[in-house]
C-alpha positions as CSV (number, residue, x, y, z in Angstrom):
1,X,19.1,-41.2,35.5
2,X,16.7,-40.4,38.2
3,X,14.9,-37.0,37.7
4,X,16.6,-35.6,40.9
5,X,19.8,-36.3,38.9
6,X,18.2,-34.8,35.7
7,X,16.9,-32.1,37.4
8,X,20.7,-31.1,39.5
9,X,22.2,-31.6,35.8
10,X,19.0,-29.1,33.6
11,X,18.9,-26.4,36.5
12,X,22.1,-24.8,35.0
13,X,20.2,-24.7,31.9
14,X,16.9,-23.4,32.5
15,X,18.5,-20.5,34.5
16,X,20.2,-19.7,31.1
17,X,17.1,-20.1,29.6
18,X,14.7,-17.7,31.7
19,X,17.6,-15.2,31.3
20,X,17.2,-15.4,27.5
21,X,20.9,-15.4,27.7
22,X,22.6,-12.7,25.2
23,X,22.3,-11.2,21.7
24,X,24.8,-11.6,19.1
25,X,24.6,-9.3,16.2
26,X,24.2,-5.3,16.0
27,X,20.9,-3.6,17.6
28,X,19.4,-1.3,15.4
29,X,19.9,2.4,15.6
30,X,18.4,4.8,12.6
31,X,21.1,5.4,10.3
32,X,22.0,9.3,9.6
33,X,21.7,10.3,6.3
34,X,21.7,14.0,5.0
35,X,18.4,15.9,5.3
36,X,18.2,19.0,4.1
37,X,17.1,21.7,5.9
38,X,14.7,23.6,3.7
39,X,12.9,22.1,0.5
40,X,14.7,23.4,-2.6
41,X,11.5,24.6,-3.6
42,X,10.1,26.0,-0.3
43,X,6.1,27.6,-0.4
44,X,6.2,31.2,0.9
45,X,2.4,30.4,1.9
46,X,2.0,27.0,3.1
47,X,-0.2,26.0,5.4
48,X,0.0,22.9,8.5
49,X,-2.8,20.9,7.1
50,X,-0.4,17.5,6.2
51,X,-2.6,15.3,9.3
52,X,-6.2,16.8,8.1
53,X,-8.2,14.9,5.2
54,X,-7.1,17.3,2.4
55,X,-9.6,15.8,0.2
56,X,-12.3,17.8,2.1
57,X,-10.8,21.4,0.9
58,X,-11.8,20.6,-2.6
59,X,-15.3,21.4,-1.1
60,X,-17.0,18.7,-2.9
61,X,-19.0,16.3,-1.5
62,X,-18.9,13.9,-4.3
63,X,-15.6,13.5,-3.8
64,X,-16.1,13.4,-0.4
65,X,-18.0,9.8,-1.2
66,X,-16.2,8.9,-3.7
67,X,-12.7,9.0,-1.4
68,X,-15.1,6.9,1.4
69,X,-16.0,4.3,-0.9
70,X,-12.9,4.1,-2.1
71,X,-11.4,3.3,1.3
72,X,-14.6,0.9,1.5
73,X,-14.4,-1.6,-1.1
74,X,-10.9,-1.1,-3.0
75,X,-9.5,-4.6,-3.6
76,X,-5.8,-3.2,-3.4
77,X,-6.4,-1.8,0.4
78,X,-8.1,-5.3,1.0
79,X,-5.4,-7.5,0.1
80,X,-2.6,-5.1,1.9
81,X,-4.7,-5.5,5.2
82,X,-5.1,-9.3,4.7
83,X,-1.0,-9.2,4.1
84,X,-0.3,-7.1,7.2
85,X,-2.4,-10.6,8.9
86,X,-0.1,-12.9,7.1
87,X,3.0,-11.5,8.5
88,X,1.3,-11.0,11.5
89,X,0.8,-14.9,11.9
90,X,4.4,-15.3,10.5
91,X,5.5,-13.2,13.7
92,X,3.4,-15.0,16.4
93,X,5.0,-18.8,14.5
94,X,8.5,-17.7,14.9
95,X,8.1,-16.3,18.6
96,X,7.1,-19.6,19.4
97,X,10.3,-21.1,19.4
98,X,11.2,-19.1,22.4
99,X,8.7,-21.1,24.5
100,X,8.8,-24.9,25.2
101,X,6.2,-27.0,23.0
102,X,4.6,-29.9,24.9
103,X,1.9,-32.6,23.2
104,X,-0.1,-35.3,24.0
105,X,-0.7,-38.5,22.4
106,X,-2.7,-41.6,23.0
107,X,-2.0,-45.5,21.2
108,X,-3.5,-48.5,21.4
109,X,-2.4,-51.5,19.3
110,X,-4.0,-55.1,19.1
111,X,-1.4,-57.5,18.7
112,X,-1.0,-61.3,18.4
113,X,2.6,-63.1,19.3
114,X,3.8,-66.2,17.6
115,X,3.6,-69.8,19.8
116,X,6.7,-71.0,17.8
117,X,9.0,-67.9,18.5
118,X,12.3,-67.8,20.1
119,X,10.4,-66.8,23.7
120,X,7.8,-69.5,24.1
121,X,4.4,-68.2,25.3
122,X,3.6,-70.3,28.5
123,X,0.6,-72.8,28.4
124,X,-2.6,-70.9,29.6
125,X,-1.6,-67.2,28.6
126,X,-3.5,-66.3,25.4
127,X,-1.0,-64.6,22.3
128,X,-3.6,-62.0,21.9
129,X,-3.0,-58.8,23.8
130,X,-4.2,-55.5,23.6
131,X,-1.4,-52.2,24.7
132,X,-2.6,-48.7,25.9
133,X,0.1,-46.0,25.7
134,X,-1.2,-42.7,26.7
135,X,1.7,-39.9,27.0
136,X,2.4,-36.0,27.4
137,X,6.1,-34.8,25.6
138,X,8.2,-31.8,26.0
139,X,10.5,-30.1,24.1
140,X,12.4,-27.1,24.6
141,X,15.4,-25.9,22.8
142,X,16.7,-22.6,25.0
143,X,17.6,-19.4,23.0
144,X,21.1,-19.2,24.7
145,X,22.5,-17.1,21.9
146,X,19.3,-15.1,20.6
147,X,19.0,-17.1,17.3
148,X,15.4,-17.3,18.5
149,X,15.1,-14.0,19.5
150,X,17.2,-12.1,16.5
151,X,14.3,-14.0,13.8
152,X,11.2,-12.6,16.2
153,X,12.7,-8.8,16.0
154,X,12.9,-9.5,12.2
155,X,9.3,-11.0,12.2
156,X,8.1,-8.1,14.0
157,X,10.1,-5.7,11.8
158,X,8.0,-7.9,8.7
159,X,4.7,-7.0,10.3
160,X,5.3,-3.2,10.9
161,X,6.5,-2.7,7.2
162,X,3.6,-4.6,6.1
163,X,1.4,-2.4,8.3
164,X,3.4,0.5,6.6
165,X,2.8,-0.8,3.0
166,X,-0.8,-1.0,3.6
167,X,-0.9,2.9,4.5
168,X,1.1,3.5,1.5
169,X,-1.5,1.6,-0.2
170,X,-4.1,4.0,1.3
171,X,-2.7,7.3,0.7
172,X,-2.0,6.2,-3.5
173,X,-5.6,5.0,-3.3
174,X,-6.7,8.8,-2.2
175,X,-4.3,10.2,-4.6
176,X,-5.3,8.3,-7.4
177,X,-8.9,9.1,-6.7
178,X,-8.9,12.5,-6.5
179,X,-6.4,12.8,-9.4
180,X,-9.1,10.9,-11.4
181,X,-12.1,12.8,-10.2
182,X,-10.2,15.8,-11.7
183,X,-9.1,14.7,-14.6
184,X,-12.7,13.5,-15.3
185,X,-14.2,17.1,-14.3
186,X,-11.1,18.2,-16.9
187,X,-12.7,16.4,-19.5
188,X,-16.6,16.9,-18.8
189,X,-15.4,21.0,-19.0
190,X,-13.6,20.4,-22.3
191,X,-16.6,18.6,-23.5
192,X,-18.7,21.5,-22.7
193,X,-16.4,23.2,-24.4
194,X,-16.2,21.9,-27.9
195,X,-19.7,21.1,-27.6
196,X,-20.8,25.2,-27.5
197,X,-17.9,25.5,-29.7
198,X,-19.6,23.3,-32.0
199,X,-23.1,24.8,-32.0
200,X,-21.8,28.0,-32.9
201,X,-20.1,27.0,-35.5
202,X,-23.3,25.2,-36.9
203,X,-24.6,28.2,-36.5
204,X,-22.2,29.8,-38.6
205,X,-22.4,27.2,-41.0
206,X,-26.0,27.8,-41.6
207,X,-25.6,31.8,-42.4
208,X,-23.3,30.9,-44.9
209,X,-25.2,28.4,-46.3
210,X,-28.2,30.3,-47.0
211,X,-25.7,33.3,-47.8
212,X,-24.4,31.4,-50.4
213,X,-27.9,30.5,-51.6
214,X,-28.8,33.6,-52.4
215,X,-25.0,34.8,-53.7
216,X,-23.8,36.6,-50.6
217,X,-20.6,34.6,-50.2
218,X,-18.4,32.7,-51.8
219,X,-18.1,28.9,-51.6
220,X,-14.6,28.9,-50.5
221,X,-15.6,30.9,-47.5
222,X,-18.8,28.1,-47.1
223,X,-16.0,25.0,-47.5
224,X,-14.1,26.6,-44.9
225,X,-17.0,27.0,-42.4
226,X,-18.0,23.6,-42.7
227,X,-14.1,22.7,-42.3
228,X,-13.9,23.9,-39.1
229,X,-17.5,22.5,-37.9
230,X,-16.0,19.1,-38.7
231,X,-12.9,19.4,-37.2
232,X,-14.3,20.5,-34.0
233,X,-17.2,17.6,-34.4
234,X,-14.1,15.1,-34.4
235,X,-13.1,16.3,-31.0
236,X,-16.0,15.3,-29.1
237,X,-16.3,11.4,-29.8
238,X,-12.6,11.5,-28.9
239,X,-13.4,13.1,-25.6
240,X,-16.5,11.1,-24.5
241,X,-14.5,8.1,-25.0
242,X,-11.9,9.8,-22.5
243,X,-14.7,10.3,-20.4
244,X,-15.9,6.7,-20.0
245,X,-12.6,5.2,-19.9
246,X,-11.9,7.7,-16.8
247,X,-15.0,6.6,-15.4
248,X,-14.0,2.7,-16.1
249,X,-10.7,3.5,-14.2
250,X,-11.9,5.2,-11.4
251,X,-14.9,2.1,-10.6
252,X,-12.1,-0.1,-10.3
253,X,-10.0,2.5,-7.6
254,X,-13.9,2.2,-5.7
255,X,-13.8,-1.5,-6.1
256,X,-16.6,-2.0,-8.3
257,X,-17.4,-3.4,-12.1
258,X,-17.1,-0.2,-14.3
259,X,-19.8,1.9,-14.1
260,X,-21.0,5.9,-14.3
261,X,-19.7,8.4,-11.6
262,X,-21.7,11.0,-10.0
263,X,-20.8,14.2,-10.7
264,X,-20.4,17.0,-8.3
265,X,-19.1,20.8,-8.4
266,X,-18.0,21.9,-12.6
267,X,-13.6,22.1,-12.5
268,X,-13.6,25.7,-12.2
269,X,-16.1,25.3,-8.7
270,X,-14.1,23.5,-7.1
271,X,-11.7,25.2,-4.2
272,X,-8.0,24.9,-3.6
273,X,-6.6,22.7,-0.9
274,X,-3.8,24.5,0.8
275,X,-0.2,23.5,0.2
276,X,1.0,21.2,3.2
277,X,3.5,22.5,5.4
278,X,6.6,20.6,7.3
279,X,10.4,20.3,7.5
280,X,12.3,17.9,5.4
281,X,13.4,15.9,8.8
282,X,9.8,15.4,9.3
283,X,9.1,13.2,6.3
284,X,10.9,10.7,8.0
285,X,7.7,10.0,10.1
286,X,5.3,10.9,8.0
287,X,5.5,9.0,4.7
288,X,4.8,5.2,5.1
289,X,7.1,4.1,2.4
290,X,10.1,5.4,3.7
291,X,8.7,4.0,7.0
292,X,8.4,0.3,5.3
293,X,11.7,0.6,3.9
294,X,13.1,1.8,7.3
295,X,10.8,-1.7,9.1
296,X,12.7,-3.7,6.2
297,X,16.2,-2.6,7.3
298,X,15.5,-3.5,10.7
299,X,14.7,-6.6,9.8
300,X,17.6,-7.5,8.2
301,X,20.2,-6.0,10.8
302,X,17.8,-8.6,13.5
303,X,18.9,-11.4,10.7
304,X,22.8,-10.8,11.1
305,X,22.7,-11.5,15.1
306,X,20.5,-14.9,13.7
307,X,23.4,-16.2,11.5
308,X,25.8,-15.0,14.1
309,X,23.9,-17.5,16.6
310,X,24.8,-20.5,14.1
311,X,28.1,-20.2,15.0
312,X,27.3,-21.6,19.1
313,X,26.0,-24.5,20.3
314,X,22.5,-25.4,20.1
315,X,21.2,-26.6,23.2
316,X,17.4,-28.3,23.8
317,X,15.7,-30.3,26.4
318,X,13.2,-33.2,25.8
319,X,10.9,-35.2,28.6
320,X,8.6,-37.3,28.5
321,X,5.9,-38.9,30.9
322,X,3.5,-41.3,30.6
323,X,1.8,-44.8,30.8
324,X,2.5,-48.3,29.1
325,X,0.1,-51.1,29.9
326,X,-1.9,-54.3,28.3
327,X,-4.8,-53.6,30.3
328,X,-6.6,-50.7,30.6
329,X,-7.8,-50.5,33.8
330,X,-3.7,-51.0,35.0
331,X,-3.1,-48.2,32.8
332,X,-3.1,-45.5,35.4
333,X,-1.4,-47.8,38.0
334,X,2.7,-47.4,39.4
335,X,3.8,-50.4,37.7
336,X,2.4,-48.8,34.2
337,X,4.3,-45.4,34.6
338,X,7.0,-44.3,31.8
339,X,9.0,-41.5,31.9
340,X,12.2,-40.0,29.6
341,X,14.4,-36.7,30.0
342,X,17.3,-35.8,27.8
343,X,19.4,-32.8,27.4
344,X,21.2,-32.5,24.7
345,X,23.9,-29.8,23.1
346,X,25.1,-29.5,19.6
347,X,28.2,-27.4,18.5
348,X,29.0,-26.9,14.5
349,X,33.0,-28.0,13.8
350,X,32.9,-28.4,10.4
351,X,30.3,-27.0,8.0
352,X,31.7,-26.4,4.4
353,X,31.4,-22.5,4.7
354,X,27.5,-23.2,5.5
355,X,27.4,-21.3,8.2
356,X,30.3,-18.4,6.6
357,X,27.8,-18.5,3.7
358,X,24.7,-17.3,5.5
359,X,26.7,-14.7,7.9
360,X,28.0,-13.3,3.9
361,X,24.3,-13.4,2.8
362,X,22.5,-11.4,6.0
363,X,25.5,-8.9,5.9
364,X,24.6,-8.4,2.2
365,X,21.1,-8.4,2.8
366,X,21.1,-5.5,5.7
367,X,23.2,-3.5,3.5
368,X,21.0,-4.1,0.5
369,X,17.9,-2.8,2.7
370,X,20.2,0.4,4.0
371,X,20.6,1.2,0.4
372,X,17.3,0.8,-0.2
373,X,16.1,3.1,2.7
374,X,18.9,6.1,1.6
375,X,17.5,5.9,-1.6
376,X,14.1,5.9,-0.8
377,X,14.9,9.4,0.8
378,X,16.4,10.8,-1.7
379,X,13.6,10.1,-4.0
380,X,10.7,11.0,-1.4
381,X,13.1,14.7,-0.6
382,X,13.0,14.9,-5.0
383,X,9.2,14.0,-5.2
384,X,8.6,16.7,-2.8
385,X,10.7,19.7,-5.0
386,X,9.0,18.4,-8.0
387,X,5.6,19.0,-6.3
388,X,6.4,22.4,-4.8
389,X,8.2,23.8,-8.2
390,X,5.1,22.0,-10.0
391,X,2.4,24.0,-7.9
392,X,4.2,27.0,-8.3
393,X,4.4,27.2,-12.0
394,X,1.3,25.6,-12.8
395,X,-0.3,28.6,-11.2
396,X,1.6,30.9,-13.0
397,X,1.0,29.4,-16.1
398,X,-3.1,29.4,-15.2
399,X,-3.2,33.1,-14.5
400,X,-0.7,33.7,-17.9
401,X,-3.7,31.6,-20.2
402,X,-6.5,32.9,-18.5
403,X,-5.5,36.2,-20.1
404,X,-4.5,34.7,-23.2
405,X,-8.4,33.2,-23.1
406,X,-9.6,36.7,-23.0
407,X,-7.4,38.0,-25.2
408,X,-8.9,35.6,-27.7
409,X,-12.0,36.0,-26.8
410,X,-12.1,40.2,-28.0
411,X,-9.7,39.1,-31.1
412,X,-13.0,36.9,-32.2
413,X,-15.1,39.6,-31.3
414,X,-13.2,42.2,-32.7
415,X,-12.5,39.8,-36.6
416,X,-16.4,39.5,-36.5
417,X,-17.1,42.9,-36.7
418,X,-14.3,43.6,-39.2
419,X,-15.8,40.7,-41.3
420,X,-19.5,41.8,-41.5
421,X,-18.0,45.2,-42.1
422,X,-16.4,44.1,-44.8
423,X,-12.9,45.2,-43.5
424,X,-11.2,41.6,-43.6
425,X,-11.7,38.2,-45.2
426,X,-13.7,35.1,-42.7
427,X,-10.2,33.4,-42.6
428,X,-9.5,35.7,-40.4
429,X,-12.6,35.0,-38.4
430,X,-11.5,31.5,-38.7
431,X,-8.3,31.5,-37.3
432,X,-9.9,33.6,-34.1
433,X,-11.9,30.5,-33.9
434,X,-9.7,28.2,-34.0
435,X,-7.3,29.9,-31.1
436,X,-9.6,30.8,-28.9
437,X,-11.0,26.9,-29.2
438,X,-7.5,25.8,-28.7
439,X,-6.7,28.0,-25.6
440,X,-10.1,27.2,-23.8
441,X,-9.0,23.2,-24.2
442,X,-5.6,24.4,-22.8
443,X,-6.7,26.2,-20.1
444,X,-9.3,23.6,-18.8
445,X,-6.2,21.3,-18.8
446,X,-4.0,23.5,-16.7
447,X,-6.8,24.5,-14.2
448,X,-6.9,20.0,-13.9
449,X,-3.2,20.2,-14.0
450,X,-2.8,23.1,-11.0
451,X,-5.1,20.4,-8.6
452,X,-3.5,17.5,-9.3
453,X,0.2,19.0,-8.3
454,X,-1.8,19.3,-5.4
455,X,-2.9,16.2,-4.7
456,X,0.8,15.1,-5.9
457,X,2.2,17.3,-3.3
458,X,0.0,15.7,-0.6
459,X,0.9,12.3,-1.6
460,X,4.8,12.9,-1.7
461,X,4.4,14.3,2.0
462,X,2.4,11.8,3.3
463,X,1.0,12.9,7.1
464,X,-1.1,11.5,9.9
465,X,-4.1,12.1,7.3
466,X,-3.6,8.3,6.3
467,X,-4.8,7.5,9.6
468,X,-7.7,9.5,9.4
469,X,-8.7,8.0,6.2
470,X,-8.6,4.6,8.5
471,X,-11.2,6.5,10.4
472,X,-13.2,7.6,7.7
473,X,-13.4,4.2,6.0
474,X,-16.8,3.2,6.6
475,X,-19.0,5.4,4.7
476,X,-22.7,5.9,4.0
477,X,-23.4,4.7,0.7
478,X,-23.6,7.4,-2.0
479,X,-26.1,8.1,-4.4
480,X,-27.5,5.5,-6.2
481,X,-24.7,2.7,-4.3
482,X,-25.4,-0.1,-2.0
483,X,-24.4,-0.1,1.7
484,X,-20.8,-0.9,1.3
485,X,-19.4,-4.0,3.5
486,X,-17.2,-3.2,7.2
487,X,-13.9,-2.5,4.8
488,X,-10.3,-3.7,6.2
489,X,-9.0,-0.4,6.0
490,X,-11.0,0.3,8.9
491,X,-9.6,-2.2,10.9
492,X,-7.0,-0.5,13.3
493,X,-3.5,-0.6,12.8
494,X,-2.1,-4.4,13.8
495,X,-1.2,-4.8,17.0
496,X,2.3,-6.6,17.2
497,X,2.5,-8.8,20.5
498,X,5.5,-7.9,22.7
């Protein structure tokens, strides 16, 4: 076929091409699902502080550093950014397709041809020859039904929800951090606590030692003092070895070998963050895995219109151009010129439910991911209650054992004054003791547990603060750290070609 010929017979087909022809399968619209329209919990004094770094209100700036170098060096952030990278290079492989792929290639063969074959070599012309073959190939197959086109919208889908999952990545990081910078302030305070605890009741050990010495007391009432001194002695190995596996788990959330932590402002120093504020509708945008799961659906409703396009013909275009000669200085010459094109058009007739089978599989596959995504909602509209009703009552129940702790703390008074006036036996001194130590730990515990609803209620709402701990990701080294390395959370979002 001459190329005018060829090229009367593939303009049909490359205007079908460069109009990308049409899409089979559904385009994507948001599904509706029921949102309510207040939390079931709601926060008479909330505050619009859900796209600020909430970490910050806690006005410590150990934590501060400690959140930075987090975002720094965590391993977890690191291997979500170099995943959103992977699917990004997935994406820009698949979009390929929609664009024609042309090579080159170059061969040269030595060859020797037998005297004795069935085409006798004339006298004078030496078997031995030498053949250059230089070339440049094409190959297009044309997206006529938006196969093509259905997998890139899916690929791109892939990248965002990565993108997403890395954000989700960074606001657990936070979370966790701050929940574990708590909890570790929570046990340094209890510490302190049954460590004083502990030197008074050595104290009181000694008096009734030397009381007993000189027949003041009674040894029951010495037995019982050094009771107590021991059981409170047993609580503080317990609690350092909290301490240092808190301190193991949080080096790991700053991506380092465990280590100590700086400490900044004591548990009951440090301030209240204020309690985010927003409509239910809202965490729609704002939390990143309900924003993955949303990228995954889209992905899969792309895929049905893909197995749709197995169903029509496949059509493609080859060419190629190029040079065949013995000698290489002929081998840019008329004579030496080659050239190919081809068309070519494939329509499936019989396929053994192939085809049927992948069209079953994509339908189940977007409605899997739909489930996926109402469910996700549900949960994020639950975690959200549970936060709310958690902040609530945890207040409550601080301000209820705060009382109780002073309550306590006149009872003790109050049974030591009855006990040197000989009004009551030292058990009841004892058992003052032993509540008020008990309370204290209590109330240490819910003064951790009131922040870290917090910082629950911050991570179930999610907010633009995820991108501004992007921002903030490349921090001054703290006290006593090394300059931490350019982190890949502080890379900007990907960018998704068009």
């Amino acid at each position: 076929m001459r190329p005018a010929a060829f090229a009367r017979l593939a303009a049909p087909l490359l205007v079908l091409g460069l109009l990308h022809g049409c899409l089979l399968g559904p385009n994507y619209e948001r599904p509706k699902v029921a949102v309510p329209d207040t939390y079931r919990f709601p926060y008479a004094n909330a505050a619009d502080v859900a796209n600020t770094p909430w970490w910050e209100q806690f006005q410590d700036p150990v934590l501060n550093d400690l959140v930075k170098t987090a975002l720094a060096n965590n391993l977890n952030v690191k291997q979500a950014a170099a995943r959103v990278d992977e699917f990004l290079g997935q994406f820009v492989s698949t979009r390929s397709a929609l664009f024609p792929q042309a090579s080159v290639g170059f061969g040269a063969s030595r060859q020797r041809a037998s005297q004795d074959g069935p085409t006798p070599i004339p006298a004078g012309v030496s078997p031995v020859f030498n053949e250059f073959q230089p070339s440049v190939s094409a190959f297009w197959n044309i997206d006529l039904f938006g196969q093509v086109r259905r997998e890139t919208e899916a690929a791109r889908a892939n990248v965002n929800a990565a993108e997403q999952s890395r954000r989700a990545t960074i606001l657990t990081l936070v979370s966790s951090v701050a929940t574990s910078y708590i909890t570790l302030r929570s046990l340094d305070a209890q510490l302190e606590i049954a460590q004083s605890t502990l030197a008074s009741r050595a104290d009181s050990v000694h008096v009734f030692t030397l009381r007993r010495q000189f027949g003041q007391t009674s040894e029951m009432e010495l037995a019982q003092s050094e009771s107590d001194y021991e059981a409170t002695a047993a609580t503080i190995p317990q609690l350092e070895q909290q301490i240092g596996q808190q301190e193991d788990a949080l080096s790991v959330l700053l991506g380092s070998n465990p280590k100590p932590i700086l400490r900044g402002r004591a548990l009951a120093d440090l301030a209240t963050p204020d309690v985010p504020a927003g409509m239910p509708s809202d965490l729609l945008d704002r939390r990143p895995d309900l924003l993955q799961a949303e990228q995954n659906l889209v992905a899969q409703n792309a895929l049905i219109g893909a197995a749709r396009a197995l169903y029509f013909p496949q059509i493609s275009l080859t060419g190629l151009f190029g040079s065949v000669s013995t000698q290489f200085s002929n081998l840019f010459t008329g004579p030496a010129r080659v050239w190919s094109f081809a068309g070519s058009a494939t329509l499936p007739i019989f396929t053994g439910g192939n085809i049927y089978g992948q069209n079953k599989q994509a339908d189940a596959r977007q409605q899997e991911a739909l489930f996926a995504y109402e469910n996700a909602i549900q949960v994020a509209f639950q975690q959200v209650d549970d936060a709310l009703i958690a902040v609530q009552k945890s207040r409550e129940q601080v301000a209820i054992q705060s009382r109780q702790v002073d309550s306590l703390r006149t009872y003790l008074r109050l049974a030591r004054l009855r006990y040197e006036g000989g009004y009551t036996s030292y058990l009841e001194v004892l058992d003052a003791e032993r509540n008020l130590f008990s309370a204290e730990l209590q109330f240490t515990q819910t003064q951790a547990a009131t922040l870290t609803t917090l910082v629950s209620l911050y991570m179930a709402m999610g907010g633009g603060w995820v991108v501004e701990a992007e921002r903030m990701s490349v921090p001054a080294p703290a006290p006593g750290q090394a300059q931490a390395a350019q982190p890949a959370a502080s890379q900007p979002a990907a960018q998704v070609p068009q």
